[in-house]
FIKOLZA-1660 file (N, C-alpha, C; in steps of 0.1 Angstrom, whole numbers, plus 5000, padded with zeros to 4 digits):
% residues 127
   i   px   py   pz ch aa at
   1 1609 8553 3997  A  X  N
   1 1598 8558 4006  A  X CA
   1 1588 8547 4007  A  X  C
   2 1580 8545 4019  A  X  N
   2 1574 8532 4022  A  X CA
   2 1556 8540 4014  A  X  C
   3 1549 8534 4013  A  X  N
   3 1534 8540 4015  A  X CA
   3 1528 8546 4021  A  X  C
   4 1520 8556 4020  A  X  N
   4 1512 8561 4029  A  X CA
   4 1505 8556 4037  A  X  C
   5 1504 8548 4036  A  X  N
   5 1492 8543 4043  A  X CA
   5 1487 8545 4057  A  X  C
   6 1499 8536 4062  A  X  N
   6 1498 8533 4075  A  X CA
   6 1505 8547 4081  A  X  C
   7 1503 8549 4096  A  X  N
   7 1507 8562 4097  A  X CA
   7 1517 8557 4107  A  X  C
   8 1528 8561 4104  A  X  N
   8 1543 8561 4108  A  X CA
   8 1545 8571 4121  A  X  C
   9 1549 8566 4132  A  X  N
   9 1556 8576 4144  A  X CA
   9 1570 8575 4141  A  X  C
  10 1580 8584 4150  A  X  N
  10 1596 8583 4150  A  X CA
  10 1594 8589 4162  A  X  C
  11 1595 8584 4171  A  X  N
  11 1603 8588 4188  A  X CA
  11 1614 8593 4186  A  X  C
  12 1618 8604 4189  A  X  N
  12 1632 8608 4193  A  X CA
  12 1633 8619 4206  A  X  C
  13 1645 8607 4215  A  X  N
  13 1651 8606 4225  A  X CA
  13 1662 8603 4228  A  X  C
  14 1669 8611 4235  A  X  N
  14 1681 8602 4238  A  X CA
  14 1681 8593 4250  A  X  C
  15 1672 8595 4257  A  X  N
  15 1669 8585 4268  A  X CA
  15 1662 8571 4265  A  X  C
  16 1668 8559 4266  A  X  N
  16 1660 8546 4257  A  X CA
  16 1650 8547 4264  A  X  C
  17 1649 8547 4283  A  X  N
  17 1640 8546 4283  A  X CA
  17 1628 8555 4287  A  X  C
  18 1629 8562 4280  A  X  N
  18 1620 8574 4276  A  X CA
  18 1608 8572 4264  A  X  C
  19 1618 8568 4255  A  X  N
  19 1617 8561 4245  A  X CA
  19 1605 8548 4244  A  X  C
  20 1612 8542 4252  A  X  N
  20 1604 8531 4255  A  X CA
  20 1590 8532 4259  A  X  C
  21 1589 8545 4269  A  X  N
  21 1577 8539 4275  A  X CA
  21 1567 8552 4268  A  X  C
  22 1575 8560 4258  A  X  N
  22 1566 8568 4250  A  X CA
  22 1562 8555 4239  A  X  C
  23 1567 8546 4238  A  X  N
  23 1562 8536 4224  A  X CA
  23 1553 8525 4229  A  X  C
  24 1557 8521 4242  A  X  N
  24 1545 8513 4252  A  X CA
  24 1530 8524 4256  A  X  C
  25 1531 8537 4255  A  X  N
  25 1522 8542 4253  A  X CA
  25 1515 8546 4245  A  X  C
  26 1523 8547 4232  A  X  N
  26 1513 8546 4215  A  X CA
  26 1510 8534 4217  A  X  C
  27 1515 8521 4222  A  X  N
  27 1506 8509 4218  A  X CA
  27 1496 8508 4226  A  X  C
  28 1494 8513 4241  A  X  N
  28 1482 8511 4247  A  X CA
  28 1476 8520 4243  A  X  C
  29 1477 8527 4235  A  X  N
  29 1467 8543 4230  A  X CA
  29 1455 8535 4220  A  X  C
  30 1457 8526 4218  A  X  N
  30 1444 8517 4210  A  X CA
  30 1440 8528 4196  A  X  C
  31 1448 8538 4191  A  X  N
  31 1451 8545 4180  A  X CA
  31 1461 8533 4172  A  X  C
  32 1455 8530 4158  A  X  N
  32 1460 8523 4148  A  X CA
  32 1472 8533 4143  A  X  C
  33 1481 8523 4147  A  X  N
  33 1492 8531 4137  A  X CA
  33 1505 8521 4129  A  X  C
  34 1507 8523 4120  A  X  N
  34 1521 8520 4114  A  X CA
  34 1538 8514 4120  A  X  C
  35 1542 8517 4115  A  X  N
  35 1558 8511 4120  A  X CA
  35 1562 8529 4133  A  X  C
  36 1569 8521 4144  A  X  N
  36 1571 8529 4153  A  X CA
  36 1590 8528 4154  A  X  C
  37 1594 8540 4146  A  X  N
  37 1607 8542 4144  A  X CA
  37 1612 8548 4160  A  X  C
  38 1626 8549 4160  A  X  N
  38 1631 8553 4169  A  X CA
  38 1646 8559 4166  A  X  C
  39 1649 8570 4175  A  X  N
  39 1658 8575 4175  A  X CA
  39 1665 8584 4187  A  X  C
  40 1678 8582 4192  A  X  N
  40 1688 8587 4200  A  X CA
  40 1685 8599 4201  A  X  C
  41 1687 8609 4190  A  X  N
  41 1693 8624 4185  A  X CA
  41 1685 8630 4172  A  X  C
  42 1685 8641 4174  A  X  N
  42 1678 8648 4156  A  X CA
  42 1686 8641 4147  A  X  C
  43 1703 8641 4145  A  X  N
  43 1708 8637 4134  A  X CA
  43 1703 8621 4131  A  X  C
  44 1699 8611 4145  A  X  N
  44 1698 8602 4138  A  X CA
  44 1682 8602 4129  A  X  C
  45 1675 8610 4135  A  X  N
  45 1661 8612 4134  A  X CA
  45 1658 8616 4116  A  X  C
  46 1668 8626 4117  A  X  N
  46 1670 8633 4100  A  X CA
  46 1671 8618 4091  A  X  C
  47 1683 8609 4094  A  X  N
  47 1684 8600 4084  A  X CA
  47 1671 8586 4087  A  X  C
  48 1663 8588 4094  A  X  N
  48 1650 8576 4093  A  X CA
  48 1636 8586 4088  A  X  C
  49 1641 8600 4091  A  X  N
  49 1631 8607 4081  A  X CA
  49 1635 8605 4065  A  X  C
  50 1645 8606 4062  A  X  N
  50 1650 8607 4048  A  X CA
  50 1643 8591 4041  A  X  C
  51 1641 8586 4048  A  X  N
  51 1638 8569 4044  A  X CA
  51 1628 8566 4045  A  X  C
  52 1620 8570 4055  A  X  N
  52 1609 8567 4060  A  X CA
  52 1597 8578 4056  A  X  C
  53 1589 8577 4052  A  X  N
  53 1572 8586 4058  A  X CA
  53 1569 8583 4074  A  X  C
  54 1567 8595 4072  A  X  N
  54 1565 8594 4089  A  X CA
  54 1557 8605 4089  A  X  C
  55 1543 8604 4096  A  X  N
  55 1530 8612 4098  A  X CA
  55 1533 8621 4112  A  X  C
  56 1541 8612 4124  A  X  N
  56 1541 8619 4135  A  X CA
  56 1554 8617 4141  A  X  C
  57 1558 8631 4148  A  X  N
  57 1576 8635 4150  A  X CA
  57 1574 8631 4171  A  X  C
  58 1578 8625 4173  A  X  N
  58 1573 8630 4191  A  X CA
  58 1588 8634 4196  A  X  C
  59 1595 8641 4195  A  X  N
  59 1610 8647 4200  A  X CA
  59 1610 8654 4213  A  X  C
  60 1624 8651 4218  A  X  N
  60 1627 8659 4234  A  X CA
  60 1631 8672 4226  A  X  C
  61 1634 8680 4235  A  X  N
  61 1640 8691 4234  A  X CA
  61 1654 8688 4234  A  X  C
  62 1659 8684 4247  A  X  N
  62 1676 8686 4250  A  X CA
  62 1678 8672 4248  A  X  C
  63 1689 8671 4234  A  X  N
  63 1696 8661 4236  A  X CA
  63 1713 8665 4224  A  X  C
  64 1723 8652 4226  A  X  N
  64 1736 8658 4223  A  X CA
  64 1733 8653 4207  A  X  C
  65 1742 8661 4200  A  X  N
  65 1745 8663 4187  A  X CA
  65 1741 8666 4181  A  X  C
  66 1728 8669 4181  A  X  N
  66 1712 8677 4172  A  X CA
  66 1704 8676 4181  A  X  C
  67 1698 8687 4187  A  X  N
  67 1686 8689 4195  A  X CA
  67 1670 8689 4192  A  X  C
  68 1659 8683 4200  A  X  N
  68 1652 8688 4188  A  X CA
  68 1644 8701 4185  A  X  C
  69 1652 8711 4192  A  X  N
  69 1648 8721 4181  A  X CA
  69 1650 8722 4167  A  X  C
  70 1669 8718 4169  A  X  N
  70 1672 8721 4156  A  X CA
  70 1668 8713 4142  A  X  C
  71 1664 8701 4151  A  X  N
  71 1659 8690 4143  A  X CA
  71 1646 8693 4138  A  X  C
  72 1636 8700 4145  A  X  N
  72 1620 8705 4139  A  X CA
  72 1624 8720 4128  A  X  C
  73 1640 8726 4129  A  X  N
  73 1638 8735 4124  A  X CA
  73 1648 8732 4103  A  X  C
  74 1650 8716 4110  A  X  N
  74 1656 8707 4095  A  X CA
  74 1643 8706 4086  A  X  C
  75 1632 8699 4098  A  X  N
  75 1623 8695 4095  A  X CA
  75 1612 8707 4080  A  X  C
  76 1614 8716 4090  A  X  N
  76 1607 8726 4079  A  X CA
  76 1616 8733 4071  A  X  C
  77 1633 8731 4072  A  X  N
  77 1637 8737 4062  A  X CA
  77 1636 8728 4050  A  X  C
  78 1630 8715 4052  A  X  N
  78 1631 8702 4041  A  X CA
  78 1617 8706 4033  A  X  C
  79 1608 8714 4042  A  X  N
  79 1594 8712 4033  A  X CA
  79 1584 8703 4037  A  X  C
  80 1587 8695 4050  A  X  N
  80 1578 8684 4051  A  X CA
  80 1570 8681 4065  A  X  C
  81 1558 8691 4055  A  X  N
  81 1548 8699 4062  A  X CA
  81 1540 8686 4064  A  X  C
  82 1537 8676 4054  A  X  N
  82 1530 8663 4062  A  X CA
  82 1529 8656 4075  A  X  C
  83 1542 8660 4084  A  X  N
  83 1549 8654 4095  A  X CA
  83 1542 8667 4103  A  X  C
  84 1537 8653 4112  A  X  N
  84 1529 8662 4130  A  X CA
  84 1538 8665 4138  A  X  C
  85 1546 8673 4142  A  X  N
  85 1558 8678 4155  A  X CA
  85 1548 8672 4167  A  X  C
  86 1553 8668 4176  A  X  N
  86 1545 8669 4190  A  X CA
  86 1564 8664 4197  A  X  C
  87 1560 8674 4206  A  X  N
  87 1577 8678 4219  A  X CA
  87 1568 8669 4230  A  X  C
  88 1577 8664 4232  A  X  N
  88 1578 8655 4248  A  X CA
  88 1588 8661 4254  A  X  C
  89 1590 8669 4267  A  X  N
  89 1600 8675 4271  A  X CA
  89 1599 8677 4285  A  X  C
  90 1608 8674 4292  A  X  N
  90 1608 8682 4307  A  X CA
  90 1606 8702 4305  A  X  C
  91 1614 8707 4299  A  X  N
  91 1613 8713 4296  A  X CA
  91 1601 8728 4290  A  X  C
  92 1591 8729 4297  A  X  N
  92 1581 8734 4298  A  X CA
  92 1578 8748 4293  A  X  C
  93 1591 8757 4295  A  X  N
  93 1588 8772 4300  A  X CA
  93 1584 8781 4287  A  X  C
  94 1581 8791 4295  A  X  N
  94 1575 8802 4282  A  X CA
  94 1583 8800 4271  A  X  C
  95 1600 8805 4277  A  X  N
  95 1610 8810 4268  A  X CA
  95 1609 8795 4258  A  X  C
  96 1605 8784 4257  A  X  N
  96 1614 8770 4250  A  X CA
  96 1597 8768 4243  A  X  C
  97 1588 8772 4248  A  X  N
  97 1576 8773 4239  A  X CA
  97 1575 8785 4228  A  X  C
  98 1580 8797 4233  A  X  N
  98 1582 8805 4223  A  X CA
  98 1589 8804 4209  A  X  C
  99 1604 8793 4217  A  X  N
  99 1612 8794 4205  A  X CA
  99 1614 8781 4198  A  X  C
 100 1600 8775 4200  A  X  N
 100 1596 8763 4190  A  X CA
 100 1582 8766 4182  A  X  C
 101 1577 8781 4189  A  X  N
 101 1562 8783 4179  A  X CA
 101 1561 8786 4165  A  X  C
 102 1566 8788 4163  A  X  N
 102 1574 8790 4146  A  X CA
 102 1576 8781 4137  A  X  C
 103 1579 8768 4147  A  X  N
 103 1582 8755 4138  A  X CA
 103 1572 8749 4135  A  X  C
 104 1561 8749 4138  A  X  N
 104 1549 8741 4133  A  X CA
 104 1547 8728 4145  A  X  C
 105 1550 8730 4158  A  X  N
 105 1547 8722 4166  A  X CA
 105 1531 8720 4167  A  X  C
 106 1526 8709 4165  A  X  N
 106 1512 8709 4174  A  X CA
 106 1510 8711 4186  A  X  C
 107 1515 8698 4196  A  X  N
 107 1512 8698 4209  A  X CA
 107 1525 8698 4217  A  X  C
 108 1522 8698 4227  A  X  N
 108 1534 8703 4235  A  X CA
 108 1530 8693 4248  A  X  C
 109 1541 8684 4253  A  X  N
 109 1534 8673 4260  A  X CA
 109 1549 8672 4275  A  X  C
 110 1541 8675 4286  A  X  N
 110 1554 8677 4296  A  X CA
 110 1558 8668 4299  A  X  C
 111 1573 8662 4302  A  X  N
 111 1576 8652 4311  A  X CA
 111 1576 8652 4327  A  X  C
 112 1571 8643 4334  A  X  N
 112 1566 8632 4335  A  X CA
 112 1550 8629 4328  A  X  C
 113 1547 8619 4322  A  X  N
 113 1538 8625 4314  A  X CA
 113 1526 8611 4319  A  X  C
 114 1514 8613 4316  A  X  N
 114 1504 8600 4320  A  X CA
 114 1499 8589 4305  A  X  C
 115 1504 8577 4303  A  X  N
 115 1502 8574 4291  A  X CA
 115 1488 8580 4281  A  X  C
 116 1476 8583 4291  A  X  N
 116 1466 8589 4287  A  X CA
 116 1473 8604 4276  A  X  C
 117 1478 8613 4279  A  X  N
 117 1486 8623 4273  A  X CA
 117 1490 8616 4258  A  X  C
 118 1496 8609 4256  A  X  N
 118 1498 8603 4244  A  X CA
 118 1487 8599 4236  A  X  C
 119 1478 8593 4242  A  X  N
 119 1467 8587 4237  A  X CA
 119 1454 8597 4230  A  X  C
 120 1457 8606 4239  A  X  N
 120 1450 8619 4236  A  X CA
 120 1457 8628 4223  A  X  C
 121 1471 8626 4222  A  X  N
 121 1479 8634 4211  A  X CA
 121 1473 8626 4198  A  X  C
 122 1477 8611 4201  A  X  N
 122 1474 8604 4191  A  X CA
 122 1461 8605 4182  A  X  C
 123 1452 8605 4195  A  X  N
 123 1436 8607 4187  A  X CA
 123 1434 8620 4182  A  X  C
 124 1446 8631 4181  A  X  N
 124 1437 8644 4179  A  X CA
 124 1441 8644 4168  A  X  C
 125 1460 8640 4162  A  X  N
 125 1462 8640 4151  A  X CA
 125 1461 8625 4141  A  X  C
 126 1458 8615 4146  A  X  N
 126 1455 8605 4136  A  X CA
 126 1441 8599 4132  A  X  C
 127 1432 8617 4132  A  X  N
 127 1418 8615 4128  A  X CA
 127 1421 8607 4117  A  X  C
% end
């Protein structure tokens, strides 16, 4: 496990460039942060969590092999309540907010999204 210190994101997406321009938007968020991990899928997401500290989760909803629901609901079956959830998702609706409020999501951030949205997630949880 690396140090605390610095505060660690992990993008997970299956779209690269989704991906991409959620990580081009923590860097213009002028929020200090750590190593900016990345991932495809929950499963890959699980094994850079297992290795990594990571302060903040930013995950899609729909993607193949592990989704990230199921991946926020790894998340809290592991115990590791230190890690900020925030959903980047096209995916919006009542029914897909309901059945992630349980998991300890903080924010909930729609796709297409304005880099400002990120910058604002960033500042609320890397007081």
């Amino acid at each position: 496990m690396e140090a605390t210190s610095p505060f660690n994101i992990l993008i997970v997406d299956d779209s690269t460039m989704m991906r991409a321009m959620i990580k081009r938007a923590v860097k213009l968020s002028g929020v200090e942060v750590g190593t900016i991990h990345e991932a495809g899928n929950g499963q890959e997401a699980l094994e850079i969590l297992e290795q990594h500290r990571i302060g903040a989760l930013f995950t899609d909803i729909n993607m193949p092999v592990m989704t990230g629901t199921e991946l926020l609901r790894q998340v809290a079956a592991r115990g590791w309540t230190h890690i900020i959830s925030v959903i980047v998702s096209t995916d919006g609706s009542s029914a897909r907010r309901e059945e992630v409020r349980d998991l300890d999501v903080r924010l909930y951030v729609e796709k297409p999204f304005a880099p400002e949205a990120i910058r604002d997630v960033l500042a609320e949880v890397c007081h």
